[in-house]
N, CA, C and O of each residue as an XYZ file, in Angstrom:
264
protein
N       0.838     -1.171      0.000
C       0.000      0.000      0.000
C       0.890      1.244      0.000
O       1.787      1.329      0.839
N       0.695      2.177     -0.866
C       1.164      3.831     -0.615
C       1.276      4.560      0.123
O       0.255      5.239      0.228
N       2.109      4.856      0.833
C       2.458      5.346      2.317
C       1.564      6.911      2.502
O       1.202      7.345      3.595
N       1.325      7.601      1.171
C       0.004      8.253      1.250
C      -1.156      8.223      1.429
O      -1.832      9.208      1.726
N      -1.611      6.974      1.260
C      -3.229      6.405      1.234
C      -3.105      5.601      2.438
O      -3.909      4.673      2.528
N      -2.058      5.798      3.623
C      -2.481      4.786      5.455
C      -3.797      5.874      5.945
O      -3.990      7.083      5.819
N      -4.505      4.813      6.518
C      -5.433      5.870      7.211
C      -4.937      6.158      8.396
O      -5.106      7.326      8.748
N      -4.328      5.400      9.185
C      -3.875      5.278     10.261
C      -2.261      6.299     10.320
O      -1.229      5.722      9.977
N      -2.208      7.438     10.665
C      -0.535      8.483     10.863
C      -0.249      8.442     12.117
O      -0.885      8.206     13.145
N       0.793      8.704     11.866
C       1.718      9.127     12.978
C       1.451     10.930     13.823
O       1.405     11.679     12.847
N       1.327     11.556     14.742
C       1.108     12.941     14.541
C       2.186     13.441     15.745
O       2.929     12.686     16.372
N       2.117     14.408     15.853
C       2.935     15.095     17.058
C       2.472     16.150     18.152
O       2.575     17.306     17.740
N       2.172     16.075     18.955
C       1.439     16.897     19.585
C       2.336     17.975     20.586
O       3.123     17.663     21.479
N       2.116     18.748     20.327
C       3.008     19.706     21.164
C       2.121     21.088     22.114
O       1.222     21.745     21.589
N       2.619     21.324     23.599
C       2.033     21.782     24.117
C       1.864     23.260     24.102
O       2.848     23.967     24.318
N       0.309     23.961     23.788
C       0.354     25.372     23.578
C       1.032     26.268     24.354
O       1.791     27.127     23.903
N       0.699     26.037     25.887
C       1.545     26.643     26.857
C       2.718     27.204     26.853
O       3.086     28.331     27.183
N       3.475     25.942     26.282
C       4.911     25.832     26.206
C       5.437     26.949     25.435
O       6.038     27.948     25.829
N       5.134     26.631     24.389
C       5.217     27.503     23.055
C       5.062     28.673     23.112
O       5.860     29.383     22.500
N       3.617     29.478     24.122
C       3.605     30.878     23.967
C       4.541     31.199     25.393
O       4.398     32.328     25.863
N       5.319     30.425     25.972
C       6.311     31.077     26.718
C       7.616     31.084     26.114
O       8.400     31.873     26.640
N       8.156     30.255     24.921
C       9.203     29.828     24.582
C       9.304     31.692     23.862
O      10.432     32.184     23.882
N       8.164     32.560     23.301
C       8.381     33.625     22.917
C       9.026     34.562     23.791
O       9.725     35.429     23.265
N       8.910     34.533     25.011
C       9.061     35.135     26.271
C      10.277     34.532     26.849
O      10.685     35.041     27.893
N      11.010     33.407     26.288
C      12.294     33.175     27.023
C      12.120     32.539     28.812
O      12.966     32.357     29.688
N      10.966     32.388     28.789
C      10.722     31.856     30.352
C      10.602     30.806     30.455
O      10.628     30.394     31.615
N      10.407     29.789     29.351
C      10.438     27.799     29.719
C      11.325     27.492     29.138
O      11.663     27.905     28.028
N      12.106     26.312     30.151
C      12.646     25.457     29.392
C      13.327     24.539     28.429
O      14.439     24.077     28.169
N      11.843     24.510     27.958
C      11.494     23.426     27.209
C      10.074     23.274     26.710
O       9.106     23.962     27.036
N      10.118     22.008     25.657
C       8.531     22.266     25.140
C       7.987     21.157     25.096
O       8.224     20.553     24.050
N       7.163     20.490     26.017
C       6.137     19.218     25.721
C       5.708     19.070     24.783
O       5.030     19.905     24.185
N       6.166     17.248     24.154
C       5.512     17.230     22.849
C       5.578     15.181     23.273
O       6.273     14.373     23.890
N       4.201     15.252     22.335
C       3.816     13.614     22.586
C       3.728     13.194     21.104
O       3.317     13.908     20.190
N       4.163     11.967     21.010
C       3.787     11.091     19.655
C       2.386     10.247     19.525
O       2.126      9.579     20.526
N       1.512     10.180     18.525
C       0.862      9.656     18.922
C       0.308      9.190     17.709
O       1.131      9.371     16.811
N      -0.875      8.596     17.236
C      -1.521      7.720     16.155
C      -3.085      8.381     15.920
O      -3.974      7.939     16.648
N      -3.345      9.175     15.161
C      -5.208      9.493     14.466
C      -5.015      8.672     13.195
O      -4.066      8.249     12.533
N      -6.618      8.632     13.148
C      -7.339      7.769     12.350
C      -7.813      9.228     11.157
O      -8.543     10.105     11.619
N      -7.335      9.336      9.712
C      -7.506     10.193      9.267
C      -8.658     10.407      8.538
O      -8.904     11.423      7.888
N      -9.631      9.055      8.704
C     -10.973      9.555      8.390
C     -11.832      9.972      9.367
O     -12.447     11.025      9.196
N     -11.968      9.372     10.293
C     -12.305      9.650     11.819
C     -12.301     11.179     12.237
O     -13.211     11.794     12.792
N     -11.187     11.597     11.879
C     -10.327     12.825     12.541
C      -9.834     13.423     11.559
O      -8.604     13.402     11.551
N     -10.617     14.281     10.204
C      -9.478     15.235      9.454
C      -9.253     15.982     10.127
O      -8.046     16.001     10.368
N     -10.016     16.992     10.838
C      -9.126     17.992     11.514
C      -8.023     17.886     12.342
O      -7.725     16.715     12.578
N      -7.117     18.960     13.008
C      -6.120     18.937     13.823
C      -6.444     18.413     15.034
O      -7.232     19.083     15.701
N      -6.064     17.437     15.476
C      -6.405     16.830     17.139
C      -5.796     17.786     18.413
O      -4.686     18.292     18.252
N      -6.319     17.954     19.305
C      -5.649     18.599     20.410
C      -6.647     17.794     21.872
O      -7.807     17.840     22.281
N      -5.603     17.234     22.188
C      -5.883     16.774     23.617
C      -5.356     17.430     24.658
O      -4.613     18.401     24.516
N      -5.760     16.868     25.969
C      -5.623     17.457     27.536
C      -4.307     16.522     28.113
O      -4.558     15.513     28.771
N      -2.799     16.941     27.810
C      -1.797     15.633     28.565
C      -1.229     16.614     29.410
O      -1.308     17.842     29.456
N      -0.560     15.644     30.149
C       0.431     16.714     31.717
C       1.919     16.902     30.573
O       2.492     16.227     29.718
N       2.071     18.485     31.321
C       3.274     18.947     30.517
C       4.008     19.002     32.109
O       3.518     19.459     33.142
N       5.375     18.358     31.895
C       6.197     18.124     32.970
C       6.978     19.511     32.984
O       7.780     19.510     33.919
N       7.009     20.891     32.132
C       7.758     21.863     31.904
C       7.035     22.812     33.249
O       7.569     23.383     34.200
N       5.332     22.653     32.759
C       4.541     23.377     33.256
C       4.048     22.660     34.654
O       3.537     23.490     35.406
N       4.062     21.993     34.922
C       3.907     20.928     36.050
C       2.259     21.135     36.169
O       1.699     21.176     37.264
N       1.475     21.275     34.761
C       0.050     20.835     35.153
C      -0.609     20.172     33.570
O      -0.062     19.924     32.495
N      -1.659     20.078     33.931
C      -2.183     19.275     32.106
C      -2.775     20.209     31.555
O      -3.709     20.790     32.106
N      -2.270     20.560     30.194
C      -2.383     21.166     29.397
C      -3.172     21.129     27.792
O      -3.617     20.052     27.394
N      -3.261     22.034     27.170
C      -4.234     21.503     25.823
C      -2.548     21.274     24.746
O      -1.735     22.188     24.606
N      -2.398     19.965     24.172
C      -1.549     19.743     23.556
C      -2.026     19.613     21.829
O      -3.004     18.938     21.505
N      -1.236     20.309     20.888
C      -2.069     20.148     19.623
C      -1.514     20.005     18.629
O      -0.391     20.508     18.599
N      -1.841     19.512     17.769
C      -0.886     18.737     16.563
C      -0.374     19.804     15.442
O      -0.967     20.678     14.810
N       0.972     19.362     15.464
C       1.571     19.851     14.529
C       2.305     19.461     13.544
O       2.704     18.301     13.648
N       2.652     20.084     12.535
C       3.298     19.541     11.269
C       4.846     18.888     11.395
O       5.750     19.486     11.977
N       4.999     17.668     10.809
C       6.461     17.379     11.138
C       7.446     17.876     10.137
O       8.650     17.692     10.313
């Protein structure tokens, strides 16, 4: 099968939090999770609720381009 036509991807989720402090020079670091959507299921961008260990609470984490 054509590695274009899996329904099943790979995605990356990275935490918003993180990110709008990384502008500000005040974190770290940036929480980011690997994870698997179903791309008929789910065209849009996924964003879940995971614990960011930077921020020491759970956060909205949301997919981004690799």
């Amino acid at each position: 099968m054509a590695k274009g036509k899996d329904i099943r991807i790979t995605i990356i989720l990275e935490c918003t939090t993180c990110v709008e402090k990384v502008v500000n020079k005040v974190s770290t670091g940036i929480s980011r999770y690997i994870t698997q959507k179903n791309r008929h299921n789910t065209p849009n961008r996924l964003e879940l609720r995971k614990f960011c260990p930077y921020c020491y609470k759970h956060t909205i984490h949301g997919e981004i381009t690799k």
